[in-house]
N, C-alpha and C positions, 0 to 999 in steps of 0.2 A: 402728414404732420411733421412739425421742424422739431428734430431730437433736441434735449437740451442737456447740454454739457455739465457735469457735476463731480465732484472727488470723492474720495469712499467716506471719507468726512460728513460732507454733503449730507450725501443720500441717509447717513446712517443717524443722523442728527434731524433729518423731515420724517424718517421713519418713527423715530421716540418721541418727537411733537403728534408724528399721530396718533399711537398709542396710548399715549396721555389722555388725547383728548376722546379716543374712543371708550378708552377702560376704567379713566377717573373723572374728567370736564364732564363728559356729556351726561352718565348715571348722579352724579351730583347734580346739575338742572334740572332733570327730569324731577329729582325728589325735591327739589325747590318750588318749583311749579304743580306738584302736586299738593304739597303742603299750601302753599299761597292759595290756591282752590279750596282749600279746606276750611280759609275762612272768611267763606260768602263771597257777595258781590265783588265780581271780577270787573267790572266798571274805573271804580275806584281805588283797588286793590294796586298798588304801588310794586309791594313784592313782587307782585303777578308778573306784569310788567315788565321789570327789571330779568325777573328769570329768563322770560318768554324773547326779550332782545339779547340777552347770555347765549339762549340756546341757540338764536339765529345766527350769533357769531359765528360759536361753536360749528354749528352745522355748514356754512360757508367755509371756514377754514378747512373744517375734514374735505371737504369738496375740493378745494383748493390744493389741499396737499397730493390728493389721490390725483389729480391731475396732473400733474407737475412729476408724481415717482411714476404715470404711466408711459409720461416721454422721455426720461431720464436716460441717458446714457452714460457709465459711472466708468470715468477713466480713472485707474489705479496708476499714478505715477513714476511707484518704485517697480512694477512690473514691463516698464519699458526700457529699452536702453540710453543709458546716458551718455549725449553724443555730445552735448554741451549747450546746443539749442536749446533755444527759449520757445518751452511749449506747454499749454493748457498742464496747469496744474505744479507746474514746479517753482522752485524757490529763488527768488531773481535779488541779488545783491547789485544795488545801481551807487553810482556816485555821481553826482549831480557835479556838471565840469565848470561850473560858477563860482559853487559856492564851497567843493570838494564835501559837502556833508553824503554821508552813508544813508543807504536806507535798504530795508529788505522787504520786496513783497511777494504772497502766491500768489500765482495767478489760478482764479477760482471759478465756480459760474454766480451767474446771477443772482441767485437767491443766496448765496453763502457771502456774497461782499461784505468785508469790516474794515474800512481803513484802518480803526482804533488797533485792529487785531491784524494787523500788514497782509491782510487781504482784501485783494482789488479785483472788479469783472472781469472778464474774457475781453467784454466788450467795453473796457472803459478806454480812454485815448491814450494812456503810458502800458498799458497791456497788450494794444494795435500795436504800439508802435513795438513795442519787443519782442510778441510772436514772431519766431523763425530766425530771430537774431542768435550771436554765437558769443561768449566769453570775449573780451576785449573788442567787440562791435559797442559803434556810438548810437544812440538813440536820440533819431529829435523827436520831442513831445511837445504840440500846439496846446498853448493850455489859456485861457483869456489873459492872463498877464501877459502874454508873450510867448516865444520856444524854448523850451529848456532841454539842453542836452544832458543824458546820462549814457556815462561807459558802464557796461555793462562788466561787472568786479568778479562776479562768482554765479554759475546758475548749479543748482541742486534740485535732487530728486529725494525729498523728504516727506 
């Protein structure tokens, strides 16, 4: 099975969405759907229903999550040495050689991506193309508009 790359962020954040749903979502449906049983015909019983496709969520997700922390591999970024390379996990200060705008992103895994929150995949094409890059190395990024290059301004291990 292919590990999957994750920051202690991450992990620690699919951990509390499990928890949630194991010690508050799911004991909460279960008394929803017991109560909706309590009055009559489950045919046409609406609440029923609605509990009974809650809880299949529910039950999917936890499934989902418990998958996903059984291949986790959790790289701690400040526990490695910072040599200046651009690698899984660390904090990449780019300057776009166009337009000279600033931008900061971590690079993250998969499931933790937020542009909104300057976190981007491992596997998105400005995080290819940065992996194993150095401070003042150029980056060309193929993106549908066209290549846009970014120098590479500051990387950090935060």
């Amino acid at each position: 099975m292919k590990r999957v790359p994750m920051t202690v962020a991450g992990e620690k954040k699919l951990r509390e969405e499990l928890a949630q749903l194991k010690t508050v979502d799911r004991p909460k449906v279960i008394a929803a759907i017991a109560e909706a049983r309590e009055h009559g015909d489950l045919k046409e019983n609406a609440e029923y229903h609605a509990a009974r496709e809650q809880q299949g969520f529910i039950e999917g997700r936890i499934r989902e999550i418990e998958h996903k922390l059984s291949l986790v591999q959790v790289i701690d970024v400040t526990s490695i040495d910072h040599t200046g390379k651009v690698i899984f996990g660390t904090t990449v200060e780019l300057i776009n050689l166009d337009t000279d705008a600033a931008v900061r992103y971590q690079i993250v895994g998969d499931d933790e991506a937020d542009i909104k929150a300057g976190k981007i995949s491992v596997n998105s094409p400005i995080a290819r193309a940065l992996i194993g890059k150095e401070e003042g190395d150029v980056a060309c990024v193929e993106t549908p508009a066209g290549a846009t290059e970014y120098e590479i301004a500051e990387v950090l291990h935060i």
